[in-house]
GUKOLLUM-232746 format. One record per residue: x, y, z of N, C-alpha, C in turn; residue in three letters. Coordinates in steps of 0.001 Angstrom, whole numbers, plus 500000, padded with zeros to 6 digits. Each point is the difference from the previous one (the first is absolute). Layout:
N
XYZXYZXYZALA
...
END
This chain:
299
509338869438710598501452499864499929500362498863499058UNK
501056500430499024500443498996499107500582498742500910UNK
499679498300499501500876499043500249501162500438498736UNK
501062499790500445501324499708499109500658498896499779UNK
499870499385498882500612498768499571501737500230500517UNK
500510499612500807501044500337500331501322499614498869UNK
499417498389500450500983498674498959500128500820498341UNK
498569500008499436500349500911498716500632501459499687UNK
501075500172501032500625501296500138501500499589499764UNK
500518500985498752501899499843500398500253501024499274UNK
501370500390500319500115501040499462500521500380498927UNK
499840499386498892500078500238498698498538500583499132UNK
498731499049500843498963500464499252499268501506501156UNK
500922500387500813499869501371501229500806500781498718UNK
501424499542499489500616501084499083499188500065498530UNK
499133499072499312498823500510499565499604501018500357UNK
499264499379500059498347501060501116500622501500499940UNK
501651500210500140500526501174500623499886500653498324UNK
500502499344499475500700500328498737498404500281498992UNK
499355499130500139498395500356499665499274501712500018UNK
500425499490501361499229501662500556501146501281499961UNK
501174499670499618500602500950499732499746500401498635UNK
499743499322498902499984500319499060498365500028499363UNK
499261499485500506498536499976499915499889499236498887UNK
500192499291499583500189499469498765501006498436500172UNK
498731499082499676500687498394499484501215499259499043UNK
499838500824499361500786500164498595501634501123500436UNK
499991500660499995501263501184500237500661499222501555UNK
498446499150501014501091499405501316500861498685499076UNK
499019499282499319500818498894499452501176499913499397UNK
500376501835499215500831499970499088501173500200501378UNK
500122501172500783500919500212500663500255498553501076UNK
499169499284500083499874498572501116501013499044498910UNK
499857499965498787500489498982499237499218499144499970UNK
498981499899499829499140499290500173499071499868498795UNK
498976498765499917498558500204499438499059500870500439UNK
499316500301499203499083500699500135498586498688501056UNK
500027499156499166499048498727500784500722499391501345UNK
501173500729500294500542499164500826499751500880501402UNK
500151501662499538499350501263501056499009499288500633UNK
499316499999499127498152499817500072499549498886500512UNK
500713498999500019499702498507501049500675500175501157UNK
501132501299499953500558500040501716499020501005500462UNK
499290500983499434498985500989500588498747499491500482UNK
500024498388498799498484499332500937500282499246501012UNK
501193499679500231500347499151500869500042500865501581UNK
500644501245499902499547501016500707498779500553500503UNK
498963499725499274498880500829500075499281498513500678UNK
499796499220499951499589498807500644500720499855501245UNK
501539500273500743500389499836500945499748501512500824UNK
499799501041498959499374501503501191499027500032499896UNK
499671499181499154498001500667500120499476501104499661UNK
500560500181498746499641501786499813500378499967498104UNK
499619500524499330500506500401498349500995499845499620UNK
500688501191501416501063500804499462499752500951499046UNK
500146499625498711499820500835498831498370499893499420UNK
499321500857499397498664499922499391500411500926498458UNK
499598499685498923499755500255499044499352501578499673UNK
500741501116499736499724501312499544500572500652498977UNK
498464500066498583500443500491499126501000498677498932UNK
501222500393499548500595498965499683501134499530500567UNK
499792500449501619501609499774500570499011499172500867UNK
500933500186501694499678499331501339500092501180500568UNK
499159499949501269500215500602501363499927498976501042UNK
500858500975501014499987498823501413498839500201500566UNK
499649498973500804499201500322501092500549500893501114UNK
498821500206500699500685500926501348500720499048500855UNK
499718499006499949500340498586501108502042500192499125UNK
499809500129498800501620499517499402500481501428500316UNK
499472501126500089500962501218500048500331500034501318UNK
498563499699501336501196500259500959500729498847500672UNK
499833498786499119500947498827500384501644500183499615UNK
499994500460498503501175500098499349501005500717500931UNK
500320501096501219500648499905500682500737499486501059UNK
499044498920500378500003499149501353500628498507498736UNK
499842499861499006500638499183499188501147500060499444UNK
500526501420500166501647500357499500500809500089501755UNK
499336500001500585500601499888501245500134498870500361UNK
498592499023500336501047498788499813500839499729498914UNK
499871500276499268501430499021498671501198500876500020UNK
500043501101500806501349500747500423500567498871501419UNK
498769500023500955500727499107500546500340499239500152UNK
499457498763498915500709498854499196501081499966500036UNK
500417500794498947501496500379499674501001500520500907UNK
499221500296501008501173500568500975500299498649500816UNK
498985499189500051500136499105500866500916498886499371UNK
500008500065498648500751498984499028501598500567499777UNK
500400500782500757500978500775499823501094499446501787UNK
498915499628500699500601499498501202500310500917500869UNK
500162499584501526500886501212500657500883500941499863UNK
500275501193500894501077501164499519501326498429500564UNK
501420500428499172500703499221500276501526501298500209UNK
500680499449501075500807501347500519501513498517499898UNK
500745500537499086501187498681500098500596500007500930UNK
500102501332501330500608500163501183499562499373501127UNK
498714499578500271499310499089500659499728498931499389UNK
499815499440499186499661498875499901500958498807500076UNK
498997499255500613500553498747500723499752498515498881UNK
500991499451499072499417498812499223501404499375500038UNK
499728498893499125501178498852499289499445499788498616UNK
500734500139499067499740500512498366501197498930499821UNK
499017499119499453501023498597499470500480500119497832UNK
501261500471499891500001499716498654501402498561499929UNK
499010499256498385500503499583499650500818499884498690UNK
501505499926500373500929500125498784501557498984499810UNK
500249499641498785501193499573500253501210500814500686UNK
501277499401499798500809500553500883500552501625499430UNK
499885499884498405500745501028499502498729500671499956UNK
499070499790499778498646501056500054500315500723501779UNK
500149499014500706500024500658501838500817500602499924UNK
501496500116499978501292500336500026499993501324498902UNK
499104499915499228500257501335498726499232501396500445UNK
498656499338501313498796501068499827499401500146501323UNK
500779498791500514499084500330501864500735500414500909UNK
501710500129499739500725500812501116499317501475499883UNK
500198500638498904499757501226499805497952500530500821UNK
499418499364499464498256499179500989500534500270500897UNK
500713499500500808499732499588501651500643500907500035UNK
500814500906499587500653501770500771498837500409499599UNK
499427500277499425498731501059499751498659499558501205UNK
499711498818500380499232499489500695500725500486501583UNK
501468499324499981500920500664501274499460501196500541UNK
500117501094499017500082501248499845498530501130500337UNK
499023499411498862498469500140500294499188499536500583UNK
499739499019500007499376498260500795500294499261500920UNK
501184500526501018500264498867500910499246499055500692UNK
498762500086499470499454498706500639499508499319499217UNK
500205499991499064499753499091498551501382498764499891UNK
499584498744500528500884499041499528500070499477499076UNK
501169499675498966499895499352498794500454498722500108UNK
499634499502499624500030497893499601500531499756498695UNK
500730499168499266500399499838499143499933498344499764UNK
499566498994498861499927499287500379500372499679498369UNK
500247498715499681501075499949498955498456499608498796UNK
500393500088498590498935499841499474499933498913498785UNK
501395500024499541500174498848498652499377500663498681UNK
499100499097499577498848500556499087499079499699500615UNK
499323501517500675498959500266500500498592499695499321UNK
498553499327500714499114500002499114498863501239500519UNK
499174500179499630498622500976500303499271498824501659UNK
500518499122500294499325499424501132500516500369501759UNK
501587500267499008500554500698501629499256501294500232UNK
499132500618499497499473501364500014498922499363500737UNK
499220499902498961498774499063500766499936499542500558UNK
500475499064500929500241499392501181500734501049501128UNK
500243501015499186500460500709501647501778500151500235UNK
500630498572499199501158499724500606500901501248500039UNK
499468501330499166501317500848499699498742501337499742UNK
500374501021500536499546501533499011500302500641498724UNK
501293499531499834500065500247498725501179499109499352UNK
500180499851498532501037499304499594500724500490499020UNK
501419500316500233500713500728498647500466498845499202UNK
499800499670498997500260499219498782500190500627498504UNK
500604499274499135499276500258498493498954499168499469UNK
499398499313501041499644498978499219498216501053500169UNK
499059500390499068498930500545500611499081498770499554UNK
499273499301500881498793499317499771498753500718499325UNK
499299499017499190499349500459499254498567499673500476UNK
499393500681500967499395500115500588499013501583500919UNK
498538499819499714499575500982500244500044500734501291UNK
500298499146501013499757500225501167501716500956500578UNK
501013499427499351500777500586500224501025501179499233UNK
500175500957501174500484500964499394501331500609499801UNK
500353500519499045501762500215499659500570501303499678UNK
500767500375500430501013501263499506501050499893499761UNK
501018500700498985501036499501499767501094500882500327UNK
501211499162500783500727501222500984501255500255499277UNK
501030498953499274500797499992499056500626499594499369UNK
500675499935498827500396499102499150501226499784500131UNK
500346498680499434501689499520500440500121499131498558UNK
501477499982499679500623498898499059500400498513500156UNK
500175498918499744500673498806500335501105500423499202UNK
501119499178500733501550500607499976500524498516500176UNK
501348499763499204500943499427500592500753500354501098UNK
499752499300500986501643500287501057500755499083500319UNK
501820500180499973500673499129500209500955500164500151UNK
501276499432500597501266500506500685500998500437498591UNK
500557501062500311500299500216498858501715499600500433UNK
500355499778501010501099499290500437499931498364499762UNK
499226499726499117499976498229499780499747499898498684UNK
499272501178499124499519499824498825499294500955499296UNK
499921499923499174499475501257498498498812500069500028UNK
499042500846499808498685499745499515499638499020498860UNK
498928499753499843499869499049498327499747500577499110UNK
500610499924499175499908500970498430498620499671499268UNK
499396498120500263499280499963498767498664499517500702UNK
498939499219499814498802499612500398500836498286500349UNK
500752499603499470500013498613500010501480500153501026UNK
500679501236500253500952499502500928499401500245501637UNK
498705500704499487499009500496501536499552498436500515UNK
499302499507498393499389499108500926500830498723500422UNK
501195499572498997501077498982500965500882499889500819UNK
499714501517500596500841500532501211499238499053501271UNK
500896500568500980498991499177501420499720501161500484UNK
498762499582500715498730501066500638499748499352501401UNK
499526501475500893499471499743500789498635500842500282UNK
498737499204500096498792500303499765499347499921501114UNK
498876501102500012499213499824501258498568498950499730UNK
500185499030501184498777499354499985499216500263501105UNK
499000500316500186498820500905500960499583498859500778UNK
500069499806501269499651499334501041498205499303499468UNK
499449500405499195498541499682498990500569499141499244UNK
501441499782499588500270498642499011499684501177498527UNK
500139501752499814499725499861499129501274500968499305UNK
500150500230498918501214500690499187499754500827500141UNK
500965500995499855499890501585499579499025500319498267UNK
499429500927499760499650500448499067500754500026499175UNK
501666500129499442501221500030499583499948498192499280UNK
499978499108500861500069499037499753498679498963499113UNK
499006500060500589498807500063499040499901500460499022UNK
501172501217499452499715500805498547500555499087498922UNK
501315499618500874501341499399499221499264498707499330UNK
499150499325500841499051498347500154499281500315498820UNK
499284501139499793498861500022499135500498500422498429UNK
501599500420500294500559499999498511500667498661499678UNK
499645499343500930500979498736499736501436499849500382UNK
500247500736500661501658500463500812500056499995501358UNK
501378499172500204500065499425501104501436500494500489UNK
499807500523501062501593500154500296500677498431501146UNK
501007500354500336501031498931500816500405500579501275UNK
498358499648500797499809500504501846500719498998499996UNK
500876499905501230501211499351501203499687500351500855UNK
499128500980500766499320499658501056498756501207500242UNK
499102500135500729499167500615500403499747500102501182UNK
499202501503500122500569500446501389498238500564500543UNK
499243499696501251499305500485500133499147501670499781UNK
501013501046500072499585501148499822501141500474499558UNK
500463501240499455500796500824499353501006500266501223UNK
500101499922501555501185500583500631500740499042500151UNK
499564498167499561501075499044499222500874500117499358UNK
499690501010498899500991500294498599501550500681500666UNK
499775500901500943501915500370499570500847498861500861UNK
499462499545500845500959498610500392500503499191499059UNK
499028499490499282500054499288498484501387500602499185UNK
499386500954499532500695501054498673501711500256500652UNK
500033500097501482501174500932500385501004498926499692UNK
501212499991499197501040499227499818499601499169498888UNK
499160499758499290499055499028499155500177500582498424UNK
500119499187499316499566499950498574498225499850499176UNK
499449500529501299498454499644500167499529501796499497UNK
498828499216499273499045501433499626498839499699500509UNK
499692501437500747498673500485500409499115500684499003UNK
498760499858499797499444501001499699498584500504500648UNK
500199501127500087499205500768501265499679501227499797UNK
498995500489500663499582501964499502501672500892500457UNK
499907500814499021501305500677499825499830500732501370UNK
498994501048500369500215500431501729500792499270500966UNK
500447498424499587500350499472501204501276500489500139UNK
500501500305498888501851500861500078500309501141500916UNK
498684500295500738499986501166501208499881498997501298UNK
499559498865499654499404499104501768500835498751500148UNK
499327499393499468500254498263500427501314499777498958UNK
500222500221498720500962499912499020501311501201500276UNK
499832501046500814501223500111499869501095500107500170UNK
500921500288498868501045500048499969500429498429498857UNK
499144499796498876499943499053499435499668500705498581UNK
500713499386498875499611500640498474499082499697499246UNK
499249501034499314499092499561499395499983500174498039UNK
499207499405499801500132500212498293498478499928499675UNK
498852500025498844499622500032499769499342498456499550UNK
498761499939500206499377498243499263500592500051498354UNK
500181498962499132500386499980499237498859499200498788UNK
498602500845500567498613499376499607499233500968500312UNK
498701500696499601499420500780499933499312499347500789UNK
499253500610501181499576499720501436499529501602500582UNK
498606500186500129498961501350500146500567500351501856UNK
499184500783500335500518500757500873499454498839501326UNK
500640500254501074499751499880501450498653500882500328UNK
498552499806500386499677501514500576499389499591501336UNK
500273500524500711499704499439501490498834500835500647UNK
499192499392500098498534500506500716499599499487501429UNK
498786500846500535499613500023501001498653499468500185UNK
499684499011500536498547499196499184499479499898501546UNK
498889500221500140498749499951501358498793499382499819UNK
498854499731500489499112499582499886499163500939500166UNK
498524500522499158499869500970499672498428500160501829UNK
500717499187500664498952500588501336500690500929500963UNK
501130499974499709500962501315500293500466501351499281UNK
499238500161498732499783500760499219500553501530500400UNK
498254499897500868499889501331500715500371500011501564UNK
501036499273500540499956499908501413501446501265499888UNK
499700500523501075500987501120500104501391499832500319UNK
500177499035500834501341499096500000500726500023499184UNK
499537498915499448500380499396498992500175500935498563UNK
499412500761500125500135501056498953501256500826500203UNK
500188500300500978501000501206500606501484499378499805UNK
500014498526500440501442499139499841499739499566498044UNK
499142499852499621500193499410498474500600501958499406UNK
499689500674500427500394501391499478501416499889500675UNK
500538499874500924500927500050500769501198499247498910UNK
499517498868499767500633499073499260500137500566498866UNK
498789500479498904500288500889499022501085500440499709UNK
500315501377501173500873501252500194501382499055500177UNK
500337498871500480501603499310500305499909499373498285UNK
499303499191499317500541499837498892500039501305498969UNK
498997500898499892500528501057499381501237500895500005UNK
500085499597501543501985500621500699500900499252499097UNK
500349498380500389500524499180499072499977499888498655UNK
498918500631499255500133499868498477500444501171499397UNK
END
């Protein structure tokens, strides 16, 4: 009876071995593997030292398997089927299941995309609780650490571990009482107007404001307001300009006028960013699709 090197077993050099003996041939597995040709051939010895057996022997100018690799190669696609099934996680039924699915978002990200969430969760999921927890400028550590399942931002970290989809795009807009005052016609009556700006409980600016910094333009904040559902208190009766994603003229802004930036300024695009050990968890998959289907409604 063979000892089996156990430790020298995974299943990339099992999808070898498969791909080997499917094709009988080192060369034609390497090409369809993407692979080297020297690179086959050090995972086949690495194999053949942990089964104890050839595998392949030399016939003519090709390979043949051994008898040991022909009737292994089935009991080797079976496990690596059930790999994959197992990497796929439990059946997940959204009618039973019992969780708390923490996302984190600012106020106009919550207010634009999670009423519509929580009727669909209401509706399919009642036992799925949602958490909402405020986010600022989010980094890749609230993932990693756990603090949140997922985070809707624009901001996507540039980072391997985490993962992003993008749900939809928005404009920055002027808004402002149009019972107190005109829009601004020029770049220089935008920026010596008075503003009211969001400053993120992080101490940090909006993306909007960092752009203006890095051209060297500064507008004339009079005050700042922790999150965006600050702004229409501000604005209402005021000679004060906001500027904010144009969607807000459906939520938090309205009933307030808007005009256009008076500076070329790229799109809003608001994504859905996870940490990629929830990848394949079925959950979490089913609500990031869930989420999908409400910004595709909205756009």
């Amino acid at each position: 009876m063979k000892s089996v090197d156990q430790f020298n077993l995974d299943s990339h050099s099992l999808s070898v071995f498969l791909m080997v003996l499917q094709e009988n041939s080192v060369s034609r597995a390497a090409e369809k593997l993407g692979m080297s040709q020297s690179a086959v051939s050090h995972t086949l010895e690495r194999l053949r030292r942990a089964l104890g057996d050839p595998l392949f022997v030399k016939s003519g100018r090709g390979i043949a398997p051994t008898r040991y690799a022909v009737k292994t190669g089935p009991h080797v696609r079976q496990i690596l089927d059930e790999l994959r099934s197992l990497s796929a996680g439990p059946p997940f039924d959204p009618e039973t299941a019992q969780f708390t699915f923490t996302i984190a978002a600012n106020d106009y990200q919550r207010d634009l995309l999670l009423p519509p969430l929580m009727k669909i969760l209401s509706e399919r999921a009642p036992g799925i609780r949602l958490q909402v927890i405020p986010s600022g400028i989010p980094g890749p550590e609230m993932l990693r650490d756990d603090v949140c399942d997922l985070i809707i931002t624009p901001h996507a970290p540039d980072t391997a571990d985490i993962i992003q989809k993008g749900l939809l795009t928005d404009r920055m807009v002027i808004f402002y009482d149009p019972s107190r005052r005109q829009a601004p016609q020029t770049l220089a009556e935008y920026l010596r107007s008075r503003h009211v700006d969001v400053l993120f409980g992080t101490g940090e600016r909006t993306g909007l404001e960092n752009a203006l910094q890095a051209r060297g333009l500064s507008r004339n904040v009079v005050v700042a307001v922790s999150n965006f559902s600050g702004l229409p208190e501000f604005l209402r009766g005021s000679d004060l300009l906001a500027s904010a994603p144009g969607r807000m003229k459906d939520q938090l802004l309205r009933g307030f006028a808007t005009a256009p930036l008076p500076f070329d300024y790229g799109d809003v695009n608001l994504l859905m960013i996870w940490h990629q050990r929830y990848q394949t968890d079925a959950g979490h998959r089913w609500i990031r699709n869930e989420l999908a289907t409400v910004a595709r409604a909205i756009a």
